[in-house]
PDB file with one MODEL, atoms N, CA, C and O in Angstrom:
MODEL        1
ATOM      1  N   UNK A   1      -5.430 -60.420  -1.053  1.00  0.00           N
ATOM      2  CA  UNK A   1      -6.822 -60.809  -0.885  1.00  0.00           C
ATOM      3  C   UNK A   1      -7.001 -61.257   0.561  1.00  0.00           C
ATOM      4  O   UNK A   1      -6.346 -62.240   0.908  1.00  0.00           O
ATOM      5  N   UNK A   2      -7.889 -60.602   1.552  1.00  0.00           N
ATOM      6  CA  UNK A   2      -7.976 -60.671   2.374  1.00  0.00           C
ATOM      7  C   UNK A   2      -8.896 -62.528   2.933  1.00  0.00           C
ATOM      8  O   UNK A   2      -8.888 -63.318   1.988  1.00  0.00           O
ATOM      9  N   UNK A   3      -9.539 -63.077   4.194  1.00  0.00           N
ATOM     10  CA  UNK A   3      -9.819 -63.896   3.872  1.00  0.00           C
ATOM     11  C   UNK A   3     -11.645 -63.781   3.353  1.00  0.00           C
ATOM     12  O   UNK A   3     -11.965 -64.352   2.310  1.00  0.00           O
ATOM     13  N   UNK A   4     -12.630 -63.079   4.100  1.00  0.00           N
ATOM     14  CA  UNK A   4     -13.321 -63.117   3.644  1.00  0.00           C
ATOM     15  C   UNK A   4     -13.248 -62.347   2.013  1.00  0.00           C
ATOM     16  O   UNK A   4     -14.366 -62.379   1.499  1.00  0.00           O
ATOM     17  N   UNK A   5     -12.739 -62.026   1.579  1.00  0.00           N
ATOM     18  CA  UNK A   5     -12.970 -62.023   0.084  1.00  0.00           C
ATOM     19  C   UNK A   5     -12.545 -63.019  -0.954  1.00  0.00           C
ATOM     20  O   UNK A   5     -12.738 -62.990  -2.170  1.00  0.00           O
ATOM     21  N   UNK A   6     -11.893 -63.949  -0.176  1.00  0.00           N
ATOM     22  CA  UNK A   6     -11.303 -65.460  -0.539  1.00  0.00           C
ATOM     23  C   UNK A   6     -12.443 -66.430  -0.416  1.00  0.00           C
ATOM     24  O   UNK A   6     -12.651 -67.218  -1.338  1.00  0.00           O
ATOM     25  N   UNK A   7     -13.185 -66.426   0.646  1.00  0.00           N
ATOM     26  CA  UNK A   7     -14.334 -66.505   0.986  1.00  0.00           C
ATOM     27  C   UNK A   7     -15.636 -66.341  -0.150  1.00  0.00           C
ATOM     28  O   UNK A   7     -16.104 -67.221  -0.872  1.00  0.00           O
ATOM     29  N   UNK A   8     -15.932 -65.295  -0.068  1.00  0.00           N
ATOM     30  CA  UNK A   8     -17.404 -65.117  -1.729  1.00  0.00           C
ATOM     31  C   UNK A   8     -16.335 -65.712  -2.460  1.00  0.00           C
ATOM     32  O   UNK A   8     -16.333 -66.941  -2.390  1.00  0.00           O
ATOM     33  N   UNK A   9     -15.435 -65.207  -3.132  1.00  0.00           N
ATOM     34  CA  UNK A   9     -14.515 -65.614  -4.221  1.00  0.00           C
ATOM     35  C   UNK A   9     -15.451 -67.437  -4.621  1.00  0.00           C
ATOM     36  O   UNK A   9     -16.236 -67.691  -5.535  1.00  0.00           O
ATOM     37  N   UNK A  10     -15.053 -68.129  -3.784  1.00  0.00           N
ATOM     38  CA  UNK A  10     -15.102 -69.495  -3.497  1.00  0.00           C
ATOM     39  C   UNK A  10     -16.075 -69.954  -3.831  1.00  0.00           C
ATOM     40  O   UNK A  10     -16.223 -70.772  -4.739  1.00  0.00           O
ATOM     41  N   UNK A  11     -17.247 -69.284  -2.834  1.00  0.00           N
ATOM     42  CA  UNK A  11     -18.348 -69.541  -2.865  1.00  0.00           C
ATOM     43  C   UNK A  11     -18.843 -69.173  -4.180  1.00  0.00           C
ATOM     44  O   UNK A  11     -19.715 -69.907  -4.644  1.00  0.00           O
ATOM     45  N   UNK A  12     -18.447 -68.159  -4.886  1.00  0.00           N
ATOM     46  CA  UNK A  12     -19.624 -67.396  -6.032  1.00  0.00           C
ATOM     47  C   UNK A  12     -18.912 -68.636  -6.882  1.00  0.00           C
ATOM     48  O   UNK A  12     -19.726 -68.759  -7.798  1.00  0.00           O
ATOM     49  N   UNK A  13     -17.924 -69.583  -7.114  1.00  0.00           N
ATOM     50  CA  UNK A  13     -17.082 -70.106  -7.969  1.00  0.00           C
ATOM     51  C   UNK A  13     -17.774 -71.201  -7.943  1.00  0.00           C
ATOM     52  O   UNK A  13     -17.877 -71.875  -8.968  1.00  0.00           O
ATOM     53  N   UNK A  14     -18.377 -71.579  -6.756  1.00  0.00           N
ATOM     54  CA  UNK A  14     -19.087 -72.968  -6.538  1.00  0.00           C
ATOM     55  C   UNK A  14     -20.621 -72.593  -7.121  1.00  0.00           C
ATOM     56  O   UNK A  14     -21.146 -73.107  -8.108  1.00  0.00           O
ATOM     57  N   UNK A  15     -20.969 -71.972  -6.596  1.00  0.00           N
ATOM     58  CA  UNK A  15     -22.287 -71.358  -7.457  1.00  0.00           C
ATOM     59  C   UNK A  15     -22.742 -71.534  -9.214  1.00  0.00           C
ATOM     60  O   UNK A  15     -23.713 -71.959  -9.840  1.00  0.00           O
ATOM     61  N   UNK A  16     -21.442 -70.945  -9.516  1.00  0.00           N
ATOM     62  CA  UNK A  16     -21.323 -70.717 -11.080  1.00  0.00           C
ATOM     63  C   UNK A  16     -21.315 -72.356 -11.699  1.00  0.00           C
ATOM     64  O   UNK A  16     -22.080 -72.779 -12.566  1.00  0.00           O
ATOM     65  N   UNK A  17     -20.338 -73.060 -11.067  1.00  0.00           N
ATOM     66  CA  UNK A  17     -20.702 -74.283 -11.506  1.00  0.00           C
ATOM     67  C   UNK A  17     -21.738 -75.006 -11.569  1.00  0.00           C
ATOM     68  O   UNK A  17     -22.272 -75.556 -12.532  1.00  0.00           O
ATOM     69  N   UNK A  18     -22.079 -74.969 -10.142  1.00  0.00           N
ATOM     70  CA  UNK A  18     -23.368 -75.715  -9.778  1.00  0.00           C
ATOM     71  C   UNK A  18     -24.642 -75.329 -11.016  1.00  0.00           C
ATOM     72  O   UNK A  18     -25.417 -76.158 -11.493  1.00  0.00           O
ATOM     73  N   UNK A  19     -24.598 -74.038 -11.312  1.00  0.00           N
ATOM     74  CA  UNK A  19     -25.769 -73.751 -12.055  1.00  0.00           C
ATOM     75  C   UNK A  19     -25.462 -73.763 -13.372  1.00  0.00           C
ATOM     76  O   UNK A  19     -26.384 -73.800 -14.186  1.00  0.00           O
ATOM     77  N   UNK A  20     -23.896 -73.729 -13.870  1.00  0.00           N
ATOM     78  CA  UNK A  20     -23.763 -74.604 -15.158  1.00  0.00           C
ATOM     79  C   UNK A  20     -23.834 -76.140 -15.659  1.00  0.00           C
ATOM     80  O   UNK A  20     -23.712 -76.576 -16.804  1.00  0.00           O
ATOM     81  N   UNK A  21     -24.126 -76.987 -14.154  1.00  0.00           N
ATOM     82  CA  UNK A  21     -24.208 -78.102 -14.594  1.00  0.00           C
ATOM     83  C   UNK A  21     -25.605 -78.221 -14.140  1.00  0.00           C
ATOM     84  O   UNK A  21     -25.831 -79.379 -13.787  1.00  0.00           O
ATOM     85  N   UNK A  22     -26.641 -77.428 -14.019  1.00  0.00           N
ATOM     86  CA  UNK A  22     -28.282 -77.838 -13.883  1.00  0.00           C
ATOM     87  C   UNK A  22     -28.298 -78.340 -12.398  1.00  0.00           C
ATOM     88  O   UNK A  22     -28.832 -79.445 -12.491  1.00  0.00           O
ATOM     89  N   UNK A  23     -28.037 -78.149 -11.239  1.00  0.00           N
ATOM     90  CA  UNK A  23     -27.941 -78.837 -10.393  1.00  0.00           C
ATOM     91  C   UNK A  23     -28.113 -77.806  -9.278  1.00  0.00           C
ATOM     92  O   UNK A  23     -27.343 -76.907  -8.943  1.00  0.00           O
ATOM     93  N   UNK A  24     -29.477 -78.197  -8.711  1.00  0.00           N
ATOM     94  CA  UNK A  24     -30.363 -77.224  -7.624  1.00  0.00           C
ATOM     95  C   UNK A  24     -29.093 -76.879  -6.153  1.00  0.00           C
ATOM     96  O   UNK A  24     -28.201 -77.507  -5.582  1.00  0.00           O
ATOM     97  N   UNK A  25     -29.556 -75.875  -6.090  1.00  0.00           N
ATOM     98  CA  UNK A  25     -28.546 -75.323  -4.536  1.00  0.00           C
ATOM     99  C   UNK A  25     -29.268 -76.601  -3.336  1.00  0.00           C
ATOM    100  O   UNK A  25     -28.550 -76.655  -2.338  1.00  0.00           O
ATOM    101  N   UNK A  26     -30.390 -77.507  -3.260  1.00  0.00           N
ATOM    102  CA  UNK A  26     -30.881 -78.034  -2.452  1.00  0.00           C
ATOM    103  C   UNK A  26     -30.503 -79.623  -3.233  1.00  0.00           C
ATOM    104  O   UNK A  26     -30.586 -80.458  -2.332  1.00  0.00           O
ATOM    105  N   UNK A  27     -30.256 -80.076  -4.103  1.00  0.00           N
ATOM    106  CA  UNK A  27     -29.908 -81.056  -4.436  1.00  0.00           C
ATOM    107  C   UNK A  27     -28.244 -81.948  -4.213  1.00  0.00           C
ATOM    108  O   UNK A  27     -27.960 -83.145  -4.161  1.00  0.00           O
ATOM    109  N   UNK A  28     -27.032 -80.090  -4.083  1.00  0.00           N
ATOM    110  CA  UNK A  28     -26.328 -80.264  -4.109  1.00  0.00           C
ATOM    111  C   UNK A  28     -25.949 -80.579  -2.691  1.00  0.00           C
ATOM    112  O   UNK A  28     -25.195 -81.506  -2.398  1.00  0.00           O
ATOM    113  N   UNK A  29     -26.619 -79.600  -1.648  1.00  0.00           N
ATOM    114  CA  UNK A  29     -26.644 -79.953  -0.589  1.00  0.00           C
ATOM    115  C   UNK A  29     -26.760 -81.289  -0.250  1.00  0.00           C
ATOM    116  O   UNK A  29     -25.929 -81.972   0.349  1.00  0.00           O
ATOM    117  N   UNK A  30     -27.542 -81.524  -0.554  1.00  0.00           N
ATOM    118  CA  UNK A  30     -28.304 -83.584  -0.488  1.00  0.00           C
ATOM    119  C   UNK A  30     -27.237 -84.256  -0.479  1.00  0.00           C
ATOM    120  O   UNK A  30     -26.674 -84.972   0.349  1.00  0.00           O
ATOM    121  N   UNK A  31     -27.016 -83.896  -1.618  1.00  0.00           N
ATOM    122  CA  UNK A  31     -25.479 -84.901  -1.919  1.00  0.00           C
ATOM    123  C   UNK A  31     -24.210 -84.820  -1.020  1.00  0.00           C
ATOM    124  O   UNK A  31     -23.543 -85.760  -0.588  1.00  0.00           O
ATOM    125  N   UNK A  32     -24.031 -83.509  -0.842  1.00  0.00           N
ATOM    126  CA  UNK A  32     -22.631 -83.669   0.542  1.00  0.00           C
ATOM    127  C   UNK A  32     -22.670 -83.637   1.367  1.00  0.00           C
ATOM    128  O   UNK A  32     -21.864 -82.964   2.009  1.00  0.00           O
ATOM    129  N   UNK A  33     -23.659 -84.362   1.949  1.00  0.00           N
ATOM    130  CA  UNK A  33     -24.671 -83.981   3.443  1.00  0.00           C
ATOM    131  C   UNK A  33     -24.591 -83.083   4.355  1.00  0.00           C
ATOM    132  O   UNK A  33     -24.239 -83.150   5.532  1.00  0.00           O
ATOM    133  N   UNK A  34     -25.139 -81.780   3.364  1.00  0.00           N
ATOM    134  CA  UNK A  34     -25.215 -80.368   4.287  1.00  0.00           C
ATOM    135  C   UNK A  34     -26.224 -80.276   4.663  1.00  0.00           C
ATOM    136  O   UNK A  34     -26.794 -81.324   4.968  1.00  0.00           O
ATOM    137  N   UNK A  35     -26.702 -79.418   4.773  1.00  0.00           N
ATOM    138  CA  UNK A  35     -28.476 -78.598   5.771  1.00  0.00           C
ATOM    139  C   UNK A  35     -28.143 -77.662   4.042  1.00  0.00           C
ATOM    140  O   UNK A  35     -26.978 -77.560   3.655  1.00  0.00           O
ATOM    141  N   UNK A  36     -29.160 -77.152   3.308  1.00  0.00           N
ATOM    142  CA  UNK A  36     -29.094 -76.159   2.288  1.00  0.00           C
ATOM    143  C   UNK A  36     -28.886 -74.596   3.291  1.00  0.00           C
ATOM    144  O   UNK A  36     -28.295 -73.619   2.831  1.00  0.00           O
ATOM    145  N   UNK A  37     -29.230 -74.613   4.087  1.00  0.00           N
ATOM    146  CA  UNK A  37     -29.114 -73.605   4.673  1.00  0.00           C
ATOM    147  C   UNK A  37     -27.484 -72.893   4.852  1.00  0.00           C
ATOM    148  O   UNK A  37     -26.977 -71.830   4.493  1.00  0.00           O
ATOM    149  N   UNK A  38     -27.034 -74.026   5.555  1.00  0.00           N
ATOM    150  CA  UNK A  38     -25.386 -74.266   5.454  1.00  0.00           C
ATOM    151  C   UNK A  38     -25.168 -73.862   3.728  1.00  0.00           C
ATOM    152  O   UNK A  38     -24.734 -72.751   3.423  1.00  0.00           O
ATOM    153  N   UNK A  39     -25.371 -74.454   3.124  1.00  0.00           N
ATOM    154  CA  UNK A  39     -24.526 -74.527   1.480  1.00  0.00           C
ATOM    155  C   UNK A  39     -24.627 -73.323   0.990  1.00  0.00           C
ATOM    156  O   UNK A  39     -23.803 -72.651   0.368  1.00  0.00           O
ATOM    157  N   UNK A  40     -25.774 -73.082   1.339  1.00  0.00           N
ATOM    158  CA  UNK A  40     -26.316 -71.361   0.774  1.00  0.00           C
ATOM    159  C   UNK A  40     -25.499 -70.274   1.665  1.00  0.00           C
ATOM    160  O   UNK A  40     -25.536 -69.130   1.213  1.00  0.00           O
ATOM    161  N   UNK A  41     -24.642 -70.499   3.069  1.00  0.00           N
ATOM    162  CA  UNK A  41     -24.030 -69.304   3.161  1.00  0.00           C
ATOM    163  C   UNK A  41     -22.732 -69.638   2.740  1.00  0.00           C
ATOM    164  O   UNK A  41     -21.994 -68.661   2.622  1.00  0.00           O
ATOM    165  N   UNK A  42     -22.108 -71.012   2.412  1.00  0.00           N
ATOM    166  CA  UNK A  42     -21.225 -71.050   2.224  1.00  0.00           C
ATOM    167  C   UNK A  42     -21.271 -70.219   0.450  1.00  0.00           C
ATOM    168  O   UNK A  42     -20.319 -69.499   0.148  1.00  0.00           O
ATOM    169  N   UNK A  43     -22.119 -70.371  -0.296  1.00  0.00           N
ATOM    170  CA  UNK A  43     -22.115 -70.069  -1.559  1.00  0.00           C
ATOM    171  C   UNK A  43     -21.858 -68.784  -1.723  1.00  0.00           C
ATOM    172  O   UNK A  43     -21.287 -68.312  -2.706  1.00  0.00           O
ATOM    173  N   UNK A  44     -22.407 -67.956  -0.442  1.00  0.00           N
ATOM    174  CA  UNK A  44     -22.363 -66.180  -0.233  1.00  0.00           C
ATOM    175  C   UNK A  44     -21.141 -65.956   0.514  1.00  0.00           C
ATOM    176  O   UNK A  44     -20.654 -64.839   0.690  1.00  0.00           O
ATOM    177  N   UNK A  45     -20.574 -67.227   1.024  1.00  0.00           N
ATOM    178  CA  UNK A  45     -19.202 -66.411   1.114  1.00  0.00           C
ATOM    179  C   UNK A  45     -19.340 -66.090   2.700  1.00  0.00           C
ATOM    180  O   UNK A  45     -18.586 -65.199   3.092  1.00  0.00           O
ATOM    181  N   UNK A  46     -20.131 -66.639   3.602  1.00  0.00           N
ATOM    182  CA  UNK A  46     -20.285 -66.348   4.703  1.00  0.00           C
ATOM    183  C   UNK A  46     -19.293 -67.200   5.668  1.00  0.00           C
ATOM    184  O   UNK A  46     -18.594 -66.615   6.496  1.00  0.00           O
ATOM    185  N   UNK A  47     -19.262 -68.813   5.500  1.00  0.00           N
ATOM    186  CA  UNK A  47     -18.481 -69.565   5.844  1.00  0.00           C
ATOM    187  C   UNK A  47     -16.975 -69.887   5.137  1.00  0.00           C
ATOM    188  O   UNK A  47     -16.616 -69.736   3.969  1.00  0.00           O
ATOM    189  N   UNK A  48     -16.347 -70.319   6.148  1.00  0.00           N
ATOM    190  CA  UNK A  48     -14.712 -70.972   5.755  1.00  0.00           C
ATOM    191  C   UNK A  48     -15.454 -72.153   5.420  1.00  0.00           C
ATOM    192  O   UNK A  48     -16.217 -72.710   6.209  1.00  0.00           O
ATOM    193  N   UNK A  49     -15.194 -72.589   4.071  1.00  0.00           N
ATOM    194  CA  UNK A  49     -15.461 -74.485   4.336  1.00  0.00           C
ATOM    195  C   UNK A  49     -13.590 -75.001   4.350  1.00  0.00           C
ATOM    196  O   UNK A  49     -12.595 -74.279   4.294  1.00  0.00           O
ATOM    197  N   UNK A  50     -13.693 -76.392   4.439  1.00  0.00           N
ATOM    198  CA  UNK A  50     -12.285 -76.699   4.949  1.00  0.00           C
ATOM    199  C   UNK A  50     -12.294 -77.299   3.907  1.00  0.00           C
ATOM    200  O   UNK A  50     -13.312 -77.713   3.352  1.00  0.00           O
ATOM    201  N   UNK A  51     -10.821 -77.459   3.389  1.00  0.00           N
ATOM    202  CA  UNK A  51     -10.458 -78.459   2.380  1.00  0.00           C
ATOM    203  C   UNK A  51     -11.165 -79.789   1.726  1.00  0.00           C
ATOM    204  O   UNK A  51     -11.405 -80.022   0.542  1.00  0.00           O
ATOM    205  N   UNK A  52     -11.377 -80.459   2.714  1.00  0.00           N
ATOM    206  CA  UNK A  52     -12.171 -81.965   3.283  1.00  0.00           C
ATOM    207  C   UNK A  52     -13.617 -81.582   2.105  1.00  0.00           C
ATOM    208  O   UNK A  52     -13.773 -82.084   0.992  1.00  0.00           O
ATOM    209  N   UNK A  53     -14.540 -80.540   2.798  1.00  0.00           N
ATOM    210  CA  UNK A  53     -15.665 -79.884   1.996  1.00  0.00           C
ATOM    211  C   UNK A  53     -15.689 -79.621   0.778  1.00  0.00           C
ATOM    212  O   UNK A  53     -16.403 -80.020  -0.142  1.00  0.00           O
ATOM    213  N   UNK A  54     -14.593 -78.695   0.858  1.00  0.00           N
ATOM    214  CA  UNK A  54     -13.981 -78.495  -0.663  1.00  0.00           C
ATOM    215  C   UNK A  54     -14.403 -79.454  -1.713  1.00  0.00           C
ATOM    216  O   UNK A  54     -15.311 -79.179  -2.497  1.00  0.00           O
ATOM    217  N   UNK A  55     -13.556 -80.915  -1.745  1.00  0.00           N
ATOM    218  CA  UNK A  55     -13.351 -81.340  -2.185  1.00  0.00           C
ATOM    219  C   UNK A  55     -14.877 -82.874  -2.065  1.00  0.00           C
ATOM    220  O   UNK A  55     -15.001 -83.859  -2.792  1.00  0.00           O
ATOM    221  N   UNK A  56     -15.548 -82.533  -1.142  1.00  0.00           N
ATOM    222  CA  UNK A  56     -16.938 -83.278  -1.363  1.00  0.00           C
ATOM    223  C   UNK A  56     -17.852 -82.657  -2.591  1.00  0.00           C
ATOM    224  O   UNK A  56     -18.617 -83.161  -3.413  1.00  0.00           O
ATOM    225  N   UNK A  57     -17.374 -81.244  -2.297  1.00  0.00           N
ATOM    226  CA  UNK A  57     -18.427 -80.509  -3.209  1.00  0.00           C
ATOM    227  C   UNK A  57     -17.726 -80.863  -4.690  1.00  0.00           C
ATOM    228  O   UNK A  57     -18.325 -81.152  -5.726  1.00  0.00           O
ATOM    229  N   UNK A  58     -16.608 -80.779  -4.531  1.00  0.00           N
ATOM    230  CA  UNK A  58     -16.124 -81.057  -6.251  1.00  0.00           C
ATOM    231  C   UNK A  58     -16.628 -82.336  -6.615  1.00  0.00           C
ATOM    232  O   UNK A  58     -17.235 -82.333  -7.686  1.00  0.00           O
ATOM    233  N   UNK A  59     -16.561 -83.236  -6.130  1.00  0.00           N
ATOM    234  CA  UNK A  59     -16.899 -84.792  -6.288  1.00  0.00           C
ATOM    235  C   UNK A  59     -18.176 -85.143  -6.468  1.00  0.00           C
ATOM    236  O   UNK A  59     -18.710 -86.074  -7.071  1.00  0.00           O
ATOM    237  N   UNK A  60     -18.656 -84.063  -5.719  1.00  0.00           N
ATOM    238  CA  UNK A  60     -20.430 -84.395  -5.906  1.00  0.00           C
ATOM    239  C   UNK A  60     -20.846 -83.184  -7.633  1.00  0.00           C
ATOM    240  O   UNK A  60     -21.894 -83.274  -8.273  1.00  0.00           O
ATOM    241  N   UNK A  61     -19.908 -82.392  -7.899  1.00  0.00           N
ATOM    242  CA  UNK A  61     -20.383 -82.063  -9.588  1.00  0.00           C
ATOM    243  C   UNK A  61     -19.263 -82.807 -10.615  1.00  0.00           C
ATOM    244  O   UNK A  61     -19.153 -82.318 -11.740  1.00  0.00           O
ATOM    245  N   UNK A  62     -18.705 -83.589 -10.377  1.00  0.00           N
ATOM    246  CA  UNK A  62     -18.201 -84.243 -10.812  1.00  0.00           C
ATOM    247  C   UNK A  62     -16.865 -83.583 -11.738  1.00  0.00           C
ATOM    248  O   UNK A  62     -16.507 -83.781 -12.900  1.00  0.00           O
ATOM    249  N   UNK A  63     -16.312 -82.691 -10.608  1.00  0.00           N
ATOM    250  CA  UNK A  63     -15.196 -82.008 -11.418  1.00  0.00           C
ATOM    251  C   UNK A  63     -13.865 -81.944 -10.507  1.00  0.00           C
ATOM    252  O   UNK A  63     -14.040 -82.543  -9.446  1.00  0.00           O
ATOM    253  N   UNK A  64     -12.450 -81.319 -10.655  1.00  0.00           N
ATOM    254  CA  UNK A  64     -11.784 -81.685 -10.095  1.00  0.00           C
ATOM    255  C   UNK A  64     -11.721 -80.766  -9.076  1.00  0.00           C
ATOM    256  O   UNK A  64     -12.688 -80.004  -9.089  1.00  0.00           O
ATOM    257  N   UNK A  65     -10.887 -80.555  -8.153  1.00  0.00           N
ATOM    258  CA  UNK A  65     -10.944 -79.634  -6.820  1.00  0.00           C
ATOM    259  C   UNK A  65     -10.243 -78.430  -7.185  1.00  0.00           C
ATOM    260  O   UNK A  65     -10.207 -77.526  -6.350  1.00  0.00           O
ATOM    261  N   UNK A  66      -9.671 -78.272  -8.317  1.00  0.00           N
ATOM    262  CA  UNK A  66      -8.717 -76.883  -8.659  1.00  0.00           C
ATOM    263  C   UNK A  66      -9.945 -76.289  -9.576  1.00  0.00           C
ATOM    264  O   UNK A  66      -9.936 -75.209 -10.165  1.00  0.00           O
ATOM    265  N   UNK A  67     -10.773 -77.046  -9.557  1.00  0.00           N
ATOM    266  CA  UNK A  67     -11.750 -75.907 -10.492  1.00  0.00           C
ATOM    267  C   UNK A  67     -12.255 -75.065  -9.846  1.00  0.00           C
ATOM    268  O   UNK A  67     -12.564 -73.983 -10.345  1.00  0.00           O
ATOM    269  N   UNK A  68     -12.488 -75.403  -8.396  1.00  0.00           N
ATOM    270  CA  UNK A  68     -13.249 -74.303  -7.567  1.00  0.00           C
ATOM    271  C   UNK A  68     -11.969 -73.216  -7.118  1.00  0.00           C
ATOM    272  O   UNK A  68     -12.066 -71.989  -7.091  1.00  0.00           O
ATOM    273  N   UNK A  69     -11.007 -73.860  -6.848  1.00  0.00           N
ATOM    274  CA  UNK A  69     -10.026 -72.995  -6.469  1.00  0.00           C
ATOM    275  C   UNK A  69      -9.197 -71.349  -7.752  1.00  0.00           C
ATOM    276  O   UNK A  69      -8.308 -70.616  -7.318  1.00  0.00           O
TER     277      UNK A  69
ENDMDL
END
């Protein structure tokens, strides 16, 4: 797996959650103090987020960090 396909991988994984737990692409942003603009390419897989991110975003749906992984 190359990296951008590690990349969407990630992102579509964060997505899926986010919208199984009811929780707006602009709300989630709020919470890990992104720009939605930012969150939304990370969700498409456009950006590397770093570990650090990773693991804001897990914390802010209240799940553990291997779920996104």
């Amino acid at each position: 797996m190359d990296k951008k396909e590690l990349q969407k991988k990630i992102g579509a994984k964060i997505k899926q959650i986010r919208i199984s737990k009811g929780i707006s692409q602009q709300d989630l942003a709020a919470l890990c103090n992104m720009e939605k603009s930012n969150f939304s390419r990370l969700e498409a897989g456009g950006t590397n987020p770093t570990i650090h991110t990773l693991y804001i975003i897990a914390q802010n749906m209240s799940i553990e960090l291997g779920e996104i992984l």
